[in-house]
C-alpha positions in Angstrom: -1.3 24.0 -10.9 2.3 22.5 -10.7 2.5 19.1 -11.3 4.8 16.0 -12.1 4.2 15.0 -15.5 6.2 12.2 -18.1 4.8 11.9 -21.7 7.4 8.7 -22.4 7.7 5.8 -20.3 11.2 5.4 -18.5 12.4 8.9 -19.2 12.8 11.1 -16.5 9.5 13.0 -15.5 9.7 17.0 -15.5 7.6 19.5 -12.9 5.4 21.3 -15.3 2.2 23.9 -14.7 -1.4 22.0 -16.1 -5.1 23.4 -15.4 -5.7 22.9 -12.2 -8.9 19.9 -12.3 -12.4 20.3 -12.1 -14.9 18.0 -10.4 -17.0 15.5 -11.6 -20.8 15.9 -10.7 -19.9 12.8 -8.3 -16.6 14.1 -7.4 -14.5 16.5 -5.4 -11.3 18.2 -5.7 -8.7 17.9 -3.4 -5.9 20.2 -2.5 -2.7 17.9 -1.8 -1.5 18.4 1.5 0.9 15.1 1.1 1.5 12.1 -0.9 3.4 9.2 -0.9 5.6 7.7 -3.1 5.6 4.1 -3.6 6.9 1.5 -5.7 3.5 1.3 -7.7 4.1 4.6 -9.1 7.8 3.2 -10.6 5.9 0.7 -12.2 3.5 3.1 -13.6 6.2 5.1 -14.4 7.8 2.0 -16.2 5.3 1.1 -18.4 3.8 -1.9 -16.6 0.2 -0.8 -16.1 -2.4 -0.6 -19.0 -4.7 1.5 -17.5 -2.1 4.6 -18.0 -2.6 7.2 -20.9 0.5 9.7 -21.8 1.2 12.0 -20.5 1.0 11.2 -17.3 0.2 12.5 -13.3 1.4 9.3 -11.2 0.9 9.7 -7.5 -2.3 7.7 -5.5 -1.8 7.3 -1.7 -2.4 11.1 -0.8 -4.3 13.3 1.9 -5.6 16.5 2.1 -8.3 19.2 2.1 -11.4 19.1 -0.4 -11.5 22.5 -2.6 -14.6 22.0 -4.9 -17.4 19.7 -4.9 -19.5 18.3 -7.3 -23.1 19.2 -8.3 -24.5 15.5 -6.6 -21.9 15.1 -3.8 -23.9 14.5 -0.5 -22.0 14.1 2.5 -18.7 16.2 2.3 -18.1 19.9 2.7 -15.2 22.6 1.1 -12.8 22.5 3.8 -13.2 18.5 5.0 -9.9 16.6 5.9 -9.7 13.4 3.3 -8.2 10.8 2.4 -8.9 8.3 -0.2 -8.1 4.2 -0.8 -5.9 3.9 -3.5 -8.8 1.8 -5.5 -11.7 3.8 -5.9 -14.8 1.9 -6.3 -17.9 3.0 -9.1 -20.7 2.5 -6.4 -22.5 0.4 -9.6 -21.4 -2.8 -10.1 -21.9 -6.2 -7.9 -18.7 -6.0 -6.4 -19.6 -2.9 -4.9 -22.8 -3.6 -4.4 -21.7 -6.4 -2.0 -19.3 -4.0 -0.5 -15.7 -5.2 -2.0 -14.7 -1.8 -3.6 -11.6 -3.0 -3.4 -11.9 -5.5 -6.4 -14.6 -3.2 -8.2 -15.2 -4.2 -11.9 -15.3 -0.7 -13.1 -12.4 0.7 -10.9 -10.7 3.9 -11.0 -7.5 4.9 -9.6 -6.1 8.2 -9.4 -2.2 8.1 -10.8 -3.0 5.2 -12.6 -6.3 5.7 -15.1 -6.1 9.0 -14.9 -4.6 11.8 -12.7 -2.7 11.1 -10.0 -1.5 13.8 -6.7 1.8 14.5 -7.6 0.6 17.3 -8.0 -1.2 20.7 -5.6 -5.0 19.5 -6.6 -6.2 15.9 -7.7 -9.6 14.9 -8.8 -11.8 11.9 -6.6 -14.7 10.6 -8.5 -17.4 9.1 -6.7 -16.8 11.1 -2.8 -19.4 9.8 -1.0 -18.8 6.2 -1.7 -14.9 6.4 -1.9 -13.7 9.7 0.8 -12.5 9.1 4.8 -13.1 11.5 6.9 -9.2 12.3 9.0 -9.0 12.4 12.3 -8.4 16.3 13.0 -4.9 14.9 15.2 -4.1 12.6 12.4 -1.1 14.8 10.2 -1.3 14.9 6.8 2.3 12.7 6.3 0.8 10.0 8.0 -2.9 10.2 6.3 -1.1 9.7 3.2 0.6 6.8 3.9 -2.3 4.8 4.6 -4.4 5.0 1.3 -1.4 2.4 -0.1 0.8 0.5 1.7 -0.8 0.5 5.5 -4.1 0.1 4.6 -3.2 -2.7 2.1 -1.3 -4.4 5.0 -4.1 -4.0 7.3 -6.5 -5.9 5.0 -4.4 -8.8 4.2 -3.4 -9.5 8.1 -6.5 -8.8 9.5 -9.0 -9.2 6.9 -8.0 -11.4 4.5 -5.2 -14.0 6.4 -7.7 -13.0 9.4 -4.7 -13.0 11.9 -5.3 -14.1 15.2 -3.5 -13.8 18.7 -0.8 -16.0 19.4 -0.1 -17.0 15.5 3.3 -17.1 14.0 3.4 -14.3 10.9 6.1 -14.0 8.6 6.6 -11.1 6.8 9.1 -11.1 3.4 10.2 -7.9 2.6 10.2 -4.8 5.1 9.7 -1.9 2.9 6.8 0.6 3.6 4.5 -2.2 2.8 6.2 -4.9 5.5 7.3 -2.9 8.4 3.0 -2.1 8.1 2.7 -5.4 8.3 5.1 -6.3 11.1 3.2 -3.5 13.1 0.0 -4.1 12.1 0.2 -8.1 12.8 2.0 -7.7 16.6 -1.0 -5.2 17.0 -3.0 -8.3 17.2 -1.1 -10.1 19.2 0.9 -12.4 16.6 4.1 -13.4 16.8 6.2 -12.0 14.0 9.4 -13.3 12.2 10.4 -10.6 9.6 13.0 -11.2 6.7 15.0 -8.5 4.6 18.4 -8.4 3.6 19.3 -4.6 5.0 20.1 -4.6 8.2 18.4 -1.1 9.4 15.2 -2.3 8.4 15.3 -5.7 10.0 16.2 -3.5 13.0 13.4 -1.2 12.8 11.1 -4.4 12.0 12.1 -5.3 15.3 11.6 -2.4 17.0 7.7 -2.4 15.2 7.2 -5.7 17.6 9.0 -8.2 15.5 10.2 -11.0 17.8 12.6 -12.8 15.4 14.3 -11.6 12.1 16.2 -13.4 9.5 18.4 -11.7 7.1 18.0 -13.5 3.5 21.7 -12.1 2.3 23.1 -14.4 5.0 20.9 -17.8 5.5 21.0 -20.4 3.1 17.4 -21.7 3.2 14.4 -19.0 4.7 11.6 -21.0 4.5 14.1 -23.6 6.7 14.8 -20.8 9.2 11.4 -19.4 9.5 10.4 -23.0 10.2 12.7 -23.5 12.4 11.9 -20.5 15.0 8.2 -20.6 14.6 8.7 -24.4 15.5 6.7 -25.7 12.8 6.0 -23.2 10.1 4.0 -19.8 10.3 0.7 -19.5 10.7 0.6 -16.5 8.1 3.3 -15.4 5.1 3.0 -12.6 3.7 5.2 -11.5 0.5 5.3 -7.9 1.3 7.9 -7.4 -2.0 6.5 -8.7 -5.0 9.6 -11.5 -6.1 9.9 -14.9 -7.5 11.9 -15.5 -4.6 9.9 -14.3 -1.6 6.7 -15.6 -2.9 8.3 -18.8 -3.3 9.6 -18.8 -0.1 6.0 -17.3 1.8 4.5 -20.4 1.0 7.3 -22.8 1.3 7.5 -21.8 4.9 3.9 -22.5 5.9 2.8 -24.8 8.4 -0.2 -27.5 7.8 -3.2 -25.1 6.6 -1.3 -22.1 6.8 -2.4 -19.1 4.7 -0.1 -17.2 2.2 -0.9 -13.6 1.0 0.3 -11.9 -1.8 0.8 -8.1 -1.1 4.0 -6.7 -3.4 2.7 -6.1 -6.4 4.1 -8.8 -9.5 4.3 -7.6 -12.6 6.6 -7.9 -16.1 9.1 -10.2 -15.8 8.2 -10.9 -11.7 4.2 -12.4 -13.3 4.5 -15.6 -13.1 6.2 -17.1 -10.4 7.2 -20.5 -9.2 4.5 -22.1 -6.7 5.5 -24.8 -5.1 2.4 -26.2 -5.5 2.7 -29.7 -4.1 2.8 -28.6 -0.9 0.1 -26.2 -1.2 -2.0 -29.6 -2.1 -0.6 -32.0 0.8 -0.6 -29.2 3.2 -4.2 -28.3 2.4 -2.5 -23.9 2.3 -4.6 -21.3 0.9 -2.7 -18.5 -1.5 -4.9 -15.1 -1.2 -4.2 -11.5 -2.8 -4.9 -8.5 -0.8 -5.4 -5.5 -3.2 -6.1 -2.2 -1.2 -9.3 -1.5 1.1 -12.8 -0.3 1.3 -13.5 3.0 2.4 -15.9 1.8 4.4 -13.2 -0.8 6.6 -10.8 2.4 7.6 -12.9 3.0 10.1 -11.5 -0.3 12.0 -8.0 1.2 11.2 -8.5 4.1 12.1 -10.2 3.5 15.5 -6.7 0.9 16.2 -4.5 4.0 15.5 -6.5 6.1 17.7 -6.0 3.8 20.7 -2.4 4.0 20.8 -1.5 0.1 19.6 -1.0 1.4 15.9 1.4 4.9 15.2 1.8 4.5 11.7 3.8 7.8 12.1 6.9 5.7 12.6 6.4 5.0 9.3 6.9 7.7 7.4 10.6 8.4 6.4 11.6 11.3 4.1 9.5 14.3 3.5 10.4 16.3 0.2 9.3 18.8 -1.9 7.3 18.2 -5.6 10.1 19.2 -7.3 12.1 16.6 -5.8 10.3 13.9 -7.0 10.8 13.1 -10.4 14.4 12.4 -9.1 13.2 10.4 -6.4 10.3 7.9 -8.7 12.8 6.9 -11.1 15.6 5.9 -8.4 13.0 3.7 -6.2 14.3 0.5 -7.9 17.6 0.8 -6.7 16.9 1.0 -3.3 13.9 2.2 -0.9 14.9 4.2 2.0 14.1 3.5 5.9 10.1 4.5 6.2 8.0 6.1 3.2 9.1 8.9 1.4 6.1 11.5 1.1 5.8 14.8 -0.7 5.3 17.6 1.9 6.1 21.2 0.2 4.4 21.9 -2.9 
């Protein structure tokens, strides 16, 4: 199969032809109908993640249509329409066992500890715990945009900040990750203030259901301004970037028992950020972390999108071809287009 492959860190990955995989007596093959790229794979791609082994597949939030299945698989067919969370879980350990896949001790995730779907097949270990079934409308451009950034969104607004109508959400950062958020949160009925400092994408926050933005390049305090229009602090903050800054400023702009999540990824030099942690004591605010989603919660997601109030469609920005990717992963920390860019001709 043809496949994007790096064997150093930082230097420029090449489109190469590898065996095509087989599956595990738990697992399936998928043929890769589209996948996403996303700021996790750069990191990967970096060096920041442990769990990689040169040379290298990156690629995790993908969809498509299951090839070969293994000798114990029980509930899919050859031919089924998939997707797959971009943590899957090992169906063994207590995490799993009390139905938190997402934080599973034994995890596996495809592009990071092994294989990823930059590539036209990629291997799923443990299908019947970890596949979703597509909707047969659903396209597969969209489907692969939720296994990362949506679905992560959708679990730390409604499952872990457990948004509720009428709040006041902030979202920091509107990459693929925040615009889901902005949508996902209005969806509920929350009121959203959204802060980037592009233009276009505050614009198209607004057009998700934002009802305030805030450009950052042009306002001298944030968490003042946020304050300010939600006329006490918000409810909700979500750091949809992964910065010292915009954590910072997702919990300085809390109100009273507000809730902070953690969604952009922080890693290297971005680890350890500043907490303004006297106010997190005086104000009684809880800090969570929202790190992908069961399998078995996309149903919930799923059955939103169906009824109209969720088109993660808008989402999705540039579709390229395989061979355009390489290029594409190693610019994706100098800017990040309008939408997610996904992989559509292989």
């Amino acid at each position: 199969m043809k496949a994007v492959l790096y064997e150093t860190f930082k230097e420029l990955p090449k489109l190469v032809t590898v065996e095509d995989p087989t599956p595990d007596p738990d697992g399936v093959v998928i043929k890769v109908e589209a996948t996403g790229l996303c700021r996790s794979d750069w990191h990967g791609w970096m060096g920041h993640d442990s769990d990689i082994v040169l040379p290298h597949v990156p690629g995790h939030e993908f969809a498509g249509v299951i090839v070969a299945l293994g000798k114990n698989v029980c509930n899919w067919t050859v031919g089924d329409r998939v997707t797959v969370p971009f943590i899957s879980g090992c169906g063994a350990c207590s995490e799993c066992h009390a139905g938190h896949q997402q934080v599973c001790h034994n995890q596996q995730q495809p592009g990071f500890t092994h294989w990823g779907s930059f590539a036209e097949y990629v291997g799923v270990r443990q299908a019947d715990l970890n596949l979703v079934a597509l909707p047969q409308e659903m396209d597969f451009a969209t489907a692969a945009s939720l296994g990362c950034r949506f679905a992560t969104s959708f679990r730390a607004v409604v499952d872990q900040a457990q948004t509720r109508a009428g709040q006041w959400v902030a979202v920091h950062g509107c990459g693929g990750v925040g615009l889901s958020a902005v949508m996902i949160a209005q969806a509920v009925g929350a009121n959203v203030i959204a802060i980037d400092i592009d233009d276009e994408k505050l614009n198209l926050a607004q057009e998700l259901g934002a009802v305030a933005t805030i450009n950052g390049a042009r306002v001298a305090d944030v968490p003042e301004a946020v304050i300010d229009l939600s006329r006490g602090g918000a409810h909700v903050s979500l750091d949809a970037l992964g910065h010292p800054l915009t954590c910072f400023n997702s919990i300085q702009n809390l109100r009273p028992r507000g809730k902070h999540v953690q969604v952009g990824l922080m890693l290297a030099e971005h680890s350890t950020p500043s907490v303004p942690m006297a106010k997190v004591i005086a104000k009684e605010l809880e800090i969570l972390g929202s790190h992908g989603m069961q399998a078995h919660r996309y149903d919930a997601m799923l059955d939103i999108i169906a009824s109209g109030k969720l088109d993660p469609r808008r989402l999705v920005g540039r579709e390229i071809s395989l061979d355009a990717a390489p290029s594409a992963l190693v610019k994706m920390d100098q800017f990040q287009s309008i939408g997610a860019t996904v992989i559509t001709t292989f």
